[in-house]
N, CA, C and O of each residue as an XYZ file, in Angstrom:
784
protein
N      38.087    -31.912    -23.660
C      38.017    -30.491    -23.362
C      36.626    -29.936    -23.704
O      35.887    -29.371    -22.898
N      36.347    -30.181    -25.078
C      34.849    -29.698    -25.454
C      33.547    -30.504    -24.466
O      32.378    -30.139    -24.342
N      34.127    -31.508    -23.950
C      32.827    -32.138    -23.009
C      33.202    -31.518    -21.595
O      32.150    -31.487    -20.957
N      33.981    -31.137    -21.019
C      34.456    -30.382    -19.860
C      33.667    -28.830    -19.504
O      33.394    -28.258    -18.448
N      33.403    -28.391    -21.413
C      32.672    -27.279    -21.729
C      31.609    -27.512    -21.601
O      31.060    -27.077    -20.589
N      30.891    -28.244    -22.495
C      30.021    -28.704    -22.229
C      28.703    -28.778    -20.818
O      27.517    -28.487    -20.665
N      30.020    -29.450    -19.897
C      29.493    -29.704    -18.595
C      29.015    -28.159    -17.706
O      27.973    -27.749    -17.195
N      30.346    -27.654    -17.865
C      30.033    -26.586    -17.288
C      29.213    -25.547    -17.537
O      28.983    -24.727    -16.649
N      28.799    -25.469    -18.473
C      27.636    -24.408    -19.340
C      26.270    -25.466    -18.933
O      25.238    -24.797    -18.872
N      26.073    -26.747    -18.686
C      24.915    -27.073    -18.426
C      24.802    -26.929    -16.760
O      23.647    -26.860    -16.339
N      26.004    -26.870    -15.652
C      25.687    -27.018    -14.447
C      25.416    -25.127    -14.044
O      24.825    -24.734    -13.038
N      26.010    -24.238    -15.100
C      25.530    -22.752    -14.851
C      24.488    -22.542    -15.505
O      24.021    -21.420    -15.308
N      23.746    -23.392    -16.446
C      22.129    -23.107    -16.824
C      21.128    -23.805    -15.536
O      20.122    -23.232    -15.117
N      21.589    -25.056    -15.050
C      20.640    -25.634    -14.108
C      20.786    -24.517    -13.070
O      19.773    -23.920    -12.708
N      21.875    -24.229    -12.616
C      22.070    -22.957    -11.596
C      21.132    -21.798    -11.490
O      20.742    -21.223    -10.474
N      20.721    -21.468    -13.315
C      20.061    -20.022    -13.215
C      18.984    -20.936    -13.469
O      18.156    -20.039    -13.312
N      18.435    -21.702    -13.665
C      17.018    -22.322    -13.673
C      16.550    -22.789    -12.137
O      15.460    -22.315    -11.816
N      16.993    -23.376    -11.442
C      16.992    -23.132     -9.904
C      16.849    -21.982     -9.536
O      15.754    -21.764     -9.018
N      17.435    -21.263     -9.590
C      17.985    -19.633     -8.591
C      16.569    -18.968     -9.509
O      15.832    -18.302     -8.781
N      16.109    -19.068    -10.993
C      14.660    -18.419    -11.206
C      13.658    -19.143    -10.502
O      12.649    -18.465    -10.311
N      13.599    -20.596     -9.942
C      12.441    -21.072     -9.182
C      12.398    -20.946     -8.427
O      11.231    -21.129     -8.082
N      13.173    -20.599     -7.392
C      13.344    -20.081     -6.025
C      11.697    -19.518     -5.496
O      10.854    -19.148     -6.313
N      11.535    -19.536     -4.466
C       9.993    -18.696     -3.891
C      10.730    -17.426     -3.456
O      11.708    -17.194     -2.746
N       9.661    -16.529     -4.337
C      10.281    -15.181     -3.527
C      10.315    -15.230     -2.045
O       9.884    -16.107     -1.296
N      10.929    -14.085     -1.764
C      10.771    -14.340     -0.471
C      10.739    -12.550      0.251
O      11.592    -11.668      0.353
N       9.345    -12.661      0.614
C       8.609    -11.275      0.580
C       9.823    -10.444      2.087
O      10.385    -10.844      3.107
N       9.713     -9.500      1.531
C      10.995     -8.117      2.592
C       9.228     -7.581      3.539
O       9.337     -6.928      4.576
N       8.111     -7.873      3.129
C       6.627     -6.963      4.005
C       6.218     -8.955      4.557
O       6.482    -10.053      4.067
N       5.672     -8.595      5.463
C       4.674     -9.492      6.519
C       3.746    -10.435      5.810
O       2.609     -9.990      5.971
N       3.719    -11.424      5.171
C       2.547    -12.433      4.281
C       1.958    -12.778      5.204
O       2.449    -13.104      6.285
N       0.418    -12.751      4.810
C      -0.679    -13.061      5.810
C      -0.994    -14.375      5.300
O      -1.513    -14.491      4.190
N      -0.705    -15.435      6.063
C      -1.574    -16.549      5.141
C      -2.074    -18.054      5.969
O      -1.491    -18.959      6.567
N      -3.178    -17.793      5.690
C      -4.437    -17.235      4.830
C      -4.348    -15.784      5.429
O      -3.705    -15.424      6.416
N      -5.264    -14.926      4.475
C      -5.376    -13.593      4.688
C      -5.851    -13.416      5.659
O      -6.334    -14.443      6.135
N      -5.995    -12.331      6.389
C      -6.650    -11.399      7.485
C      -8.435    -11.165      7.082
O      -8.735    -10.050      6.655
N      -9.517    -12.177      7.221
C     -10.636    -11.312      6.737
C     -10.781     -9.781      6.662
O     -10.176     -9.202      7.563
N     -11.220     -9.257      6.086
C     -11.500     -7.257      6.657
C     -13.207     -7.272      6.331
O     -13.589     -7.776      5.274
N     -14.134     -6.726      7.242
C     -15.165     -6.788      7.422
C     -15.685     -5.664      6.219
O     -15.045     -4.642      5.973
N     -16.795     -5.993      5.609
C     -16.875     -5.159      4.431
C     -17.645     -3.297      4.879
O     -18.714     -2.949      5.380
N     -16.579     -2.626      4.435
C     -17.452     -1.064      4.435
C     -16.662     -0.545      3.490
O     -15.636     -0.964      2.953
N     -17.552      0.830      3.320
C     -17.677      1.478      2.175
C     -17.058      2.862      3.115
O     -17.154      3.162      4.305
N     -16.342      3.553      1.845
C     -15.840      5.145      2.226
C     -15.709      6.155      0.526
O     -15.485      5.813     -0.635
N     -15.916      7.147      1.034
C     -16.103      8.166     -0.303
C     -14.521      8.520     -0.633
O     -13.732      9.091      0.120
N     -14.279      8.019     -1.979
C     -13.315      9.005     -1.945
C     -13.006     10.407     -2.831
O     -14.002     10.942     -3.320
N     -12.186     10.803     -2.982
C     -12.020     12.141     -2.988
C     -12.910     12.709     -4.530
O     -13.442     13.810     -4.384
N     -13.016     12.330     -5.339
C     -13.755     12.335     -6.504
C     -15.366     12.234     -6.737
O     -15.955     12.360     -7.811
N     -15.881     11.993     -5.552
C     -17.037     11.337     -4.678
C     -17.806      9.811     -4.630
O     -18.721      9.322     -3.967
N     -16.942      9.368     -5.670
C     -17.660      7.854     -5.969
C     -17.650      7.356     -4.274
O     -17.042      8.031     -3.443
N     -18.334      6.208     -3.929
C     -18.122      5.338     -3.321
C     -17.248      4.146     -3.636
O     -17.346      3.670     -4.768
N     -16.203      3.476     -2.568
C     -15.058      2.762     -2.796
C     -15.723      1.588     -1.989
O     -16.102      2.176     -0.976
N     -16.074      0.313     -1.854
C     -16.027     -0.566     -1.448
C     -15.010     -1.858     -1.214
O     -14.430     -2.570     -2.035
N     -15.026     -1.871      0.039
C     -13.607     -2.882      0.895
C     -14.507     -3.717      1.644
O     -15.405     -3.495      2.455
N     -13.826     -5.095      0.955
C     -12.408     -5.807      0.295
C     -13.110     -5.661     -1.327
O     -12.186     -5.953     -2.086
N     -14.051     -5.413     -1.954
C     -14.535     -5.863     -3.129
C     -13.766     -5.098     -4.395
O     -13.616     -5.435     -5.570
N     -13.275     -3.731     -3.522
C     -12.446     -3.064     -4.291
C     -10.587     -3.376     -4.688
O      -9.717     -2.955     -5.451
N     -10.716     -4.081     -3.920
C      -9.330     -4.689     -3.789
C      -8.903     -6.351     -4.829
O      -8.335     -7.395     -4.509
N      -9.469     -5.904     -6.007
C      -9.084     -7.108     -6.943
C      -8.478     -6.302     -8.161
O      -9.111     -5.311     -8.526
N      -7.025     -6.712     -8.987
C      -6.681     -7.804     -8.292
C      -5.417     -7.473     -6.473
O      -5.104     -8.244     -5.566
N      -5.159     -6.341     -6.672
C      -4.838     -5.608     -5.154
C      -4.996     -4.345     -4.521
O      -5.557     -3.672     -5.386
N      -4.927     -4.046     -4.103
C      -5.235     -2.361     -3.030
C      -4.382     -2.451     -2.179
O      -4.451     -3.192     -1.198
N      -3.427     -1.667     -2.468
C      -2.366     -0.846     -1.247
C      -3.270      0.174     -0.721
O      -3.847      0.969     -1.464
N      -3.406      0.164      0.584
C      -3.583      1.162      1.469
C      -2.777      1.810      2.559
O      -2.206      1.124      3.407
N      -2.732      2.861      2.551
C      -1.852      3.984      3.349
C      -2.500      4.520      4.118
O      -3.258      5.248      3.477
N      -2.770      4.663      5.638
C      -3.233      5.954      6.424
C      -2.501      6.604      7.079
O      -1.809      6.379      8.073
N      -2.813      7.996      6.053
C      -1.915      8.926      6.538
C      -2.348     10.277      6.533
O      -3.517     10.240      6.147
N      -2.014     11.465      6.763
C      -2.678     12.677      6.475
C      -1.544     13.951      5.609
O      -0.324     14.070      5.719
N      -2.319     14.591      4.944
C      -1.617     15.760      3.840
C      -0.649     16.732      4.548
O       0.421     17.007      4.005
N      -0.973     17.240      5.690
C      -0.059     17.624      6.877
C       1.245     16.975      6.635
O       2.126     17.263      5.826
N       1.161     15.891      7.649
C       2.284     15.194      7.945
C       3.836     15.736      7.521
O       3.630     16.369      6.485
N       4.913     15.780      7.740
C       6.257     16.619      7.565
C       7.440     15.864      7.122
O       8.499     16.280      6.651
N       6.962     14.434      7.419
C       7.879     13.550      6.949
C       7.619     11.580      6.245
O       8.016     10.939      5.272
N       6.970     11.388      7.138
C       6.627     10.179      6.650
C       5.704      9.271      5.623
O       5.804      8.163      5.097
N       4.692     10.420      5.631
C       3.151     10.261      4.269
C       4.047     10.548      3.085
O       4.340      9.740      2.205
N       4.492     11.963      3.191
C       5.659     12.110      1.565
C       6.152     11.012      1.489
O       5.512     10.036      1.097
N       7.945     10.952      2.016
C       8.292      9.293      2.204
C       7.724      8.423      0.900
O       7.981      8.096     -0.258
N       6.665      8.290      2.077
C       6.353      6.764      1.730
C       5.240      6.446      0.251
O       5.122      5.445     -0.456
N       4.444      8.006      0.213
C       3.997      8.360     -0.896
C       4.578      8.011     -2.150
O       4.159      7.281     -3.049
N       5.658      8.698     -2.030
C       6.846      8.431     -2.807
C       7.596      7.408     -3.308
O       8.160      7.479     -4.400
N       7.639      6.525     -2.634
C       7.965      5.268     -2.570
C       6.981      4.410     -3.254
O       7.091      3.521     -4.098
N       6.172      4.846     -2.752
C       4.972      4.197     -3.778
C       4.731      4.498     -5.248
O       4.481      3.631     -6.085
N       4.814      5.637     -5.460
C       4.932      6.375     -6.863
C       5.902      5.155     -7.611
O       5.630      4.262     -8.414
N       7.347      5.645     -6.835
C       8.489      4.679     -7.741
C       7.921      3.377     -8.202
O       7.739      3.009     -9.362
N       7.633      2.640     -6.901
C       6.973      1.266     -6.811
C       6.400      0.863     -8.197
O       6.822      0.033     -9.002
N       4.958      1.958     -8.267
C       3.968      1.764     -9.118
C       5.000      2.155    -10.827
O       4.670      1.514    -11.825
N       5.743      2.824    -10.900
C       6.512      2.569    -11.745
C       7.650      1.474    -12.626
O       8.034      1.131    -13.744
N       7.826      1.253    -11.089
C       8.778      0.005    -11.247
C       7.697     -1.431    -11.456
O       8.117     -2.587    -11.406
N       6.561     -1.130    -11.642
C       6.199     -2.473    -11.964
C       5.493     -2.508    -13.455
O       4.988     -3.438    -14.084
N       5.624     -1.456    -13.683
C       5.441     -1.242    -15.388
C       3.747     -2.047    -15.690
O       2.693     -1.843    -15.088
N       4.002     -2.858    -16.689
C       2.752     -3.065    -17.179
C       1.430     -3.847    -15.787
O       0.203     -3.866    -15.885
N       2.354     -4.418    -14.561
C       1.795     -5.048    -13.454
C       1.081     -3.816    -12.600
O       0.372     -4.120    -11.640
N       1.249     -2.604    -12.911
C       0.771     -1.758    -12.048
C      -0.582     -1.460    -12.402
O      -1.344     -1.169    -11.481
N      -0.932     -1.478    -13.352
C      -2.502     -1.705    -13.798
C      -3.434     -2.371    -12.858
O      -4.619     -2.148    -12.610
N      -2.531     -3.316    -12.363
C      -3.443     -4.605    -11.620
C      -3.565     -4.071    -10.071
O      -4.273     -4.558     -9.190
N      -2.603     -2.830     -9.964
C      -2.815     -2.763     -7.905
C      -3.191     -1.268     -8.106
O      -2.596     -0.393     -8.735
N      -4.272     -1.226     -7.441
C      -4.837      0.608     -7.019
C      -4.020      0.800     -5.572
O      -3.758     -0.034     -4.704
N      -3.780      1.949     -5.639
C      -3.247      2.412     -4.074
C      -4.184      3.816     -4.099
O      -4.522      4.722     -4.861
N      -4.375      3.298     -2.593
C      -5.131      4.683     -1.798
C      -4.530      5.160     -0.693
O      -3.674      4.625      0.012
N      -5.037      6.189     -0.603
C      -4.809      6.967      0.987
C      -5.292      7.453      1.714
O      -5.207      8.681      1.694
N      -6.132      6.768      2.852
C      -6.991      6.559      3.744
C      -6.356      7.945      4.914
O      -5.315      7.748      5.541
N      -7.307      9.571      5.097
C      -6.919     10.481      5.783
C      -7.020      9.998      6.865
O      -7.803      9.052      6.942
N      -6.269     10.440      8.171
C      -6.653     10.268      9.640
C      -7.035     11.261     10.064
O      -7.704     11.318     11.096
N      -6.616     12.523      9.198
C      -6.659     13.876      9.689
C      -8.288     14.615      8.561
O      -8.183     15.603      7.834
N      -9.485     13.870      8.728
C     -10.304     14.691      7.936
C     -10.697     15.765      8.136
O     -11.296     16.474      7.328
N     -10.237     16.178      9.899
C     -10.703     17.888      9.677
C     -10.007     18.773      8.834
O     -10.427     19.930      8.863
N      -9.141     18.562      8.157
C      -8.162     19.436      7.909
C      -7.936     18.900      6.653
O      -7.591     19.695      5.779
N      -8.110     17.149      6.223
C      -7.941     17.075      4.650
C      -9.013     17.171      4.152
O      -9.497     16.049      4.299
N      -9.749     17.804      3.627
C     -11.063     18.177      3.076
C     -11.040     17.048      1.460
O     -10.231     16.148      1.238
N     -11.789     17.338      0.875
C     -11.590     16.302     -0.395
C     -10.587     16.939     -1.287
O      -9.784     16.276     -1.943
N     -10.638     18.076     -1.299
C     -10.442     19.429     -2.454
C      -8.779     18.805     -2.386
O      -8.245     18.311     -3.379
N      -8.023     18.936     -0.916
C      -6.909     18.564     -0.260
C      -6.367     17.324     -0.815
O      -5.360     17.269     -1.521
N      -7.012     16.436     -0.497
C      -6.584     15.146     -0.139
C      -6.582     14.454     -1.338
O      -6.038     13.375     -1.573
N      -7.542     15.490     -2.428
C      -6.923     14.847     -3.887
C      -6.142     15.305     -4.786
O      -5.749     14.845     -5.858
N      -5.875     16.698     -3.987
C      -4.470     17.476     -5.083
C      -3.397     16.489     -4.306
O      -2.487     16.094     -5.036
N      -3.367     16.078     -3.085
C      -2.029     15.801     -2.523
C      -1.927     14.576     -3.135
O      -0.917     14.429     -3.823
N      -2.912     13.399     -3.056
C      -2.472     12.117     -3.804
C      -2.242     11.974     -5.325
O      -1.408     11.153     -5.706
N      -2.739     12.514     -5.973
C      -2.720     13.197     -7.198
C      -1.330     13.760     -7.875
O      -0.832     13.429     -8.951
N      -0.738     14.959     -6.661
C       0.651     14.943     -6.519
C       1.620     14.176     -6.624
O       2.799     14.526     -6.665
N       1.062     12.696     -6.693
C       2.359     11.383     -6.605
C       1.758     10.902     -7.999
O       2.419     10.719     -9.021
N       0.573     10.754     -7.874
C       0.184      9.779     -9.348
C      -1.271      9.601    -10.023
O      -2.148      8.784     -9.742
N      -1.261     10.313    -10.706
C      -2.827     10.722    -11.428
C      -3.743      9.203    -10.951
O      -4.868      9.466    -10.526
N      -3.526      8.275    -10.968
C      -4.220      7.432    -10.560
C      -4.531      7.080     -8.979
O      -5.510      6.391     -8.690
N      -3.646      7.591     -7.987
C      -3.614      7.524     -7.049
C      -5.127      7.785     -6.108
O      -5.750      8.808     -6.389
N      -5.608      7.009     -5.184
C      -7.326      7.319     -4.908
C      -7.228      8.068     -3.427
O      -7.098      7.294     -2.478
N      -7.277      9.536     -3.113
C      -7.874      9.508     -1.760
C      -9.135      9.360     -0.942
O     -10.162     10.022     -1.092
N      -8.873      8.188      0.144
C      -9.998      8.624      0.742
C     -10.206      8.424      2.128
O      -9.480      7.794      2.897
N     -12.014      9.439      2.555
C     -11.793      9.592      3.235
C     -13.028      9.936      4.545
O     -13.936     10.562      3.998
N     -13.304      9.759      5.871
C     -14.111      9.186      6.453
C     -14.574     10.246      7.838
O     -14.184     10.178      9.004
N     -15.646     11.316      7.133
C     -15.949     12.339      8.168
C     -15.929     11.469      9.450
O     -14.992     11.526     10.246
N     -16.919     10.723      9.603
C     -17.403     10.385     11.162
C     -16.514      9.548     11.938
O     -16.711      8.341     11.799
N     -15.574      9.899     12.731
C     -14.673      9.768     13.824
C     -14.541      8.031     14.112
O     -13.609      7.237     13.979
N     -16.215      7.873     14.648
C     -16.452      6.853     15.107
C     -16.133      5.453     13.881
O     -15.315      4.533     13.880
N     -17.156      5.842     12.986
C     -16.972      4.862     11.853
C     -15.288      4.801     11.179
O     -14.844      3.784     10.647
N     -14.619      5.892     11.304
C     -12.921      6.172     10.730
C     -12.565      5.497     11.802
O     -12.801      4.326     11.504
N     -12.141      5.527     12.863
C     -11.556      4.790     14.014
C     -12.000      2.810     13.633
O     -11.194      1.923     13.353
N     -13.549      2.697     13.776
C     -13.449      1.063     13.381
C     -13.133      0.524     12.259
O     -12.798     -0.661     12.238
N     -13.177      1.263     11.134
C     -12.396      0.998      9.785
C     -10.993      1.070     10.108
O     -10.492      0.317      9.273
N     -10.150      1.484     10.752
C      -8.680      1.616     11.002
C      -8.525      0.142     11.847
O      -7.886     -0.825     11.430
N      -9.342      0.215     13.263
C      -9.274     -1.071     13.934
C      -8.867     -2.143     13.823
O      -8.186     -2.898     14.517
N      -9.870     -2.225     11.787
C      -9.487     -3.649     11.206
C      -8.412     -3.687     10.516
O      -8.062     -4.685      9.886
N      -7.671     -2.430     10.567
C      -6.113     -3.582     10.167
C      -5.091     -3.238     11.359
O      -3.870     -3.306     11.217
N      -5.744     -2.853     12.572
C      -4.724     -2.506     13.915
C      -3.972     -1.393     13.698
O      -3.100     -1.211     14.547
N      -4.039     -0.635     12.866
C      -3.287      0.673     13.079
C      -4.232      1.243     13.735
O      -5.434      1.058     13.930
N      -2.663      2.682     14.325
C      -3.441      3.628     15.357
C      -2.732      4.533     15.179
O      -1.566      4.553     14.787
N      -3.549      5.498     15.522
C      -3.597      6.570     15.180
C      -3.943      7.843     15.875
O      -5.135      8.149     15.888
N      -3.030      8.679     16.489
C      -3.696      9.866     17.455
C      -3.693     11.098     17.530
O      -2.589     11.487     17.912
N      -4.389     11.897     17.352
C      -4.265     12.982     17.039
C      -3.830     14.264     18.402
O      -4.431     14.274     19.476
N      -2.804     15.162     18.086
C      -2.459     15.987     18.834
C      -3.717     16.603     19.847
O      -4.852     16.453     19.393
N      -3.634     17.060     20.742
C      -4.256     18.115     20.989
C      -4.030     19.751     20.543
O      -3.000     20.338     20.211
N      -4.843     20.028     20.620
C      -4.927     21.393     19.778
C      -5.926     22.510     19.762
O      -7.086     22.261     19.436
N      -5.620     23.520     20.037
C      -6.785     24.597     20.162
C      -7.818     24.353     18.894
O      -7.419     24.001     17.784
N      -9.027     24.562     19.181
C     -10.277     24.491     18.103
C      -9.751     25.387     17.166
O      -9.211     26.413     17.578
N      -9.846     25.098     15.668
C      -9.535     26.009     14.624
C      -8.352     25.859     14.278
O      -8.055     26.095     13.107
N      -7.084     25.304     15.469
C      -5.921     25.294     15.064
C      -5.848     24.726     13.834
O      -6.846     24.070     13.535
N      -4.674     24.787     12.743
C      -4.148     24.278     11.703
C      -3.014     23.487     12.138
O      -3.052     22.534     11.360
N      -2.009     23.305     12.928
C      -0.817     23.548     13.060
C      -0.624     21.940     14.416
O      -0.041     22.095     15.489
N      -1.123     20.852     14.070
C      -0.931     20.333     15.076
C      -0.761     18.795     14.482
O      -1.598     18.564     13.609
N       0.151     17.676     14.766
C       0.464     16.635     14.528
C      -0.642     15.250     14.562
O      -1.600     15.236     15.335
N      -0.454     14.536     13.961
C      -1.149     13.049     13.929
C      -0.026     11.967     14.061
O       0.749     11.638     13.164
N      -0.071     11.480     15.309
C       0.357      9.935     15.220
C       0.427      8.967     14.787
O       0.239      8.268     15.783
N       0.581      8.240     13.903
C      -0.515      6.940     13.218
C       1.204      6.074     12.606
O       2.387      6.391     12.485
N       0.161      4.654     12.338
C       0.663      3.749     12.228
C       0.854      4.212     10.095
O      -0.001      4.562      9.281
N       2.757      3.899      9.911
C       2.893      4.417      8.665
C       3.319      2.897      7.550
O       4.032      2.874      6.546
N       2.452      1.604      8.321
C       2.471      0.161      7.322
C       1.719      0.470      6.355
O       0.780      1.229      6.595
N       1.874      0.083      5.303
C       1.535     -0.401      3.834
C       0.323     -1.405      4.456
O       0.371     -1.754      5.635
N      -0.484     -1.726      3.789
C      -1.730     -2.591      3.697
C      -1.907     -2.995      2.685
O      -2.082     -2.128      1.828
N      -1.956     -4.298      2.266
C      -2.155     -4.639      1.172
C      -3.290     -5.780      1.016
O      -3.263     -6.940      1.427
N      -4.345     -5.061      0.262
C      -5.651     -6.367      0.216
C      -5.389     -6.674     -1.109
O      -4.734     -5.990     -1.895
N      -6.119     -8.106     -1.393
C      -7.137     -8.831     -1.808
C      -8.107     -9.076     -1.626
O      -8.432     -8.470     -0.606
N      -9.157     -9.825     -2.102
C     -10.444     -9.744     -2.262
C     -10.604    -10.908     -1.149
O     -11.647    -11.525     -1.367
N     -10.047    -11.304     -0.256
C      -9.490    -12.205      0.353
C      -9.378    -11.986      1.442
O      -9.415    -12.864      2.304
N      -9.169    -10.413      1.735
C      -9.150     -9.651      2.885
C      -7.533     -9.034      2.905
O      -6.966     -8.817      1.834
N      -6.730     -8.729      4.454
C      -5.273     -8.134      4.361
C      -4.490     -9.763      3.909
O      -5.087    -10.809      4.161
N      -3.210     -9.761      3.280
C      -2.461    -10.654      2.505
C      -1.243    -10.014      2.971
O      -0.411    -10.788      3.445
N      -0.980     -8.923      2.950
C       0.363     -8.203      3.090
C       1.098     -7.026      3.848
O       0.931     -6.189      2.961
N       1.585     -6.541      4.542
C       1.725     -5.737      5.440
C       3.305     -5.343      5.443
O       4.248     -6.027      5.841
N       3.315     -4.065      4.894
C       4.998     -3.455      4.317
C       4.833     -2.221      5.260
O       3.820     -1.546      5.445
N       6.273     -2.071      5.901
C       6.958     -1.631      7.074
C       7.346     -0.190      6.588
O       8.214     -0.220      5.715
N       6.976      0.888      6.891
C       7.446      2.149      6.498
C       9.233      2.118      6.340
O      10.068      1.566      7.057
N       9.389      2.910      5.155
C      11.216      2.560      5.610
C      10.950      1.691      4.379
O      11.742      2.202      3.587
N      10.479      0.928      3.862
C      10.597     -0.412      2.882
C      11.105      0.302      1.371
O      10.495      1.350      1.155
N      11.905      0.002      0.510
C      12.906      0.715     -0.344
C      11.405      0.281     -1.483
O      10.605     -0.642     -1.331
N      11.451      1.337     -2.594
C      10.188      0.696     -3.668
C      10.805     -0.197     -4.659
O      10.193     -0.585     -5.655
N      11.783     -0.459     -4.439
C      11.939     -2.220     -5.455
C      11.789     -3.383     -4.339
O      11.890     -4.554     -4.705
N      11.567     -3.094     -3.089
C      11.335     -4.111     -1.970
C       9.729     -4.779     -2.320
O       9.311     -5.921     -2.513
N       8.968     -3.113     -2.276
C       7.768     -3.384     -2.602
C       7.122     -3.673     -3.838
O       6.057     -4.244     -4.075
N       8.122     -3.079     -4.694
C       7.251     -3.494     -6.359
C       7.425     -5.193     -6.377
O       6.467     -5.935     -6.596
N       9.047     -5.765     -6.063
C       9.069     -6.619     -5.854
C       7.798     -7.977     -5.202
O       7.713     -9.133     -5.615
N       6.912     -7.279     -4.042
C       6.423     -8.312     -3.483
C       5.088     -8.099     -3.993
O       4.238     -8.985     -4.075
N       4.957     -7.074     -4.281
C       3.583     -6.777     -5.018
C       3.462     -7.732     -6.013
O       2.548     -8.555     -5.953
N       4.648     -7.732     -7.356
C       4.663     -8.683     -8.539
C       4.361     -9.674     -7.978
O       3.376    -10.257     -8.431
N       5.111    -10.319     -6.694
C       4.753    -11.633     -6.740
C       3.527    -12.112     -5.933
O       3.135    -13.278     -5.957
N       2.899    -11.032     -5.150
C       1.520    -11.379     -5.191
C       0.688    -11.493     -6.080
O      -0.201    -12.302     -5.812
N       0.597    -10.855     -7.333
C      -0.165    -10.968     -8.512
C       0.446    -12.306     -9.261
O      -0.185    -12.922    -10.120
N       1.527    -12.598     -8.891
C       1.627    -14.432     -9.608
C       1.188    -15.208     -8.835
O       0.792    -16.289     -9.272
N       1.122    -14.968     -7.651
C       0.466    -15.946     -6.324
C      -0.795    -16.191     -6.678
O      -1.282    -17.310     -6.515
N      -1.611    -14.976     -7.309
C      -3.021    -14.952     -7.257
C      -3.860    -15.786     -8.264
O      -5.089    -15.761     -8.213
C-alpha cells in the first residue's frame, strides 16, 4: 500500500515537472528570426530623442495609436497598464510606447498627459513630418488613415492598425492582436525575456 503511494506521488511530481517544461506557447505572432526594423530616431513627448531598435533592450512594446480615438487606444492602453502590472518585478525590463498617428492634434503637451494616464512610465511618441511618420509605420506594416476633414477641424477619426509590436534589439520578435486579454500578454512578454 505505502509503495502504491509512493508511486503515485512520484508519477504526479513527474507530471508537474513536465507540464513546467512545456514551451510556452505564445497567444501574439513569434517572429523568428526577428523582423529587421531599419534604424530611426523619433522625439518623444519629454523631448529626449528615442532610438529604434537600440532602444528596445531588453523589449519595447509599441502601440500606434492616437489620444482621440473612442475606443480602441483606451482598450488596449489599458490592457497594457494591467499587463505591465501583472509582470511585477519583469516589467522593469519592457518600456512601452505610443507611437501618435494623429500628430496634428496630439501635440506633446497631449500625448504625454494621455500615456501618462495609464502609467507614469509609459513613453509617448511622436513624428511631425507625415512623410518620415508614414515610413517609420511601413516598417512594421501597419496602416493607418486619416479621416477627411475640414482644416482646423477637431472632430474627425483615424484608421490604423491596433497590433502590439514588440522589439528587441533584434528588430520586431512579436506581434499581439488587439482584443489580446493582459495575462495573454504579460504572459508572452515573460517568456520573451527568458528566451532572451
Amino acid at each position: 500500500m505505502r509503495y502504491r503511494f509512493i508511486s503515485i506521488v512520484g508519477w504526479v511530481l513527474l507530471g508537474l515537472v513536465l507540464t513546467s517544461c512545456q514551451r510556452h506557447q505564445f497567444v501574439g505572432t513569434l517572429l523568428d528570426p526577428a523582423k529587421p526594423i531599419s534604424d530611426f530616431t523619433m522625439t518623444a513627448t519629454n523631448g529626449t530623442e528615442v532610438h529604434l531598435p537600440e532602444e528596445a533592450s531588453p523589449l519595447l512594446v509599441l502601440f500606434f495609436g492616437y489620444t482621440h480615438c473612442p475606443d480602441v487606444c483606451p482598450t488596449t492602453m489599458y490592457q497594457l497598464k494591467q499587463a505591465m502590472s501583472l509582470l511585477g518585478s519583469d516589467s522593469a525590463s519592457v518600456k512601452v510606447a505610443m507611437v501618435t498617428v494623429d500628430p496634428e492634434r496630439d501635440t506633446s503637451e497631449i500625448l504625454d498627459a494621455y500615456v501618462h494616464n495609464f502609467d507614469p512610465s509609459f513613453i509617448g511618441l511622436r513624428e511631425e513630418d507625415t512623410s518620415k511618420l508614414a515610413a517609420i509605420i511601413a516598417e512594421f506594416g501597419v496602416f493607418y488613415e486619416i479621416q477627411d476633414h475640414p482644416e482646423g477641424a477637431e472632430d474627425y477619426l483615424v484608421s490604423h492598425t491596433p497590433s502590439l509590436m514588440v522589439l528587441d534589439q533584434s528588430g520586431l520578435r512579436l506581434v499581439i492582436s488587439s482584443g489580446t486579454l493582459a495575462e495573454d500578454i504579460a504572459a508572452d512578454l515573460r517568456a520573451l525575456l527568458k528566451s532572451g
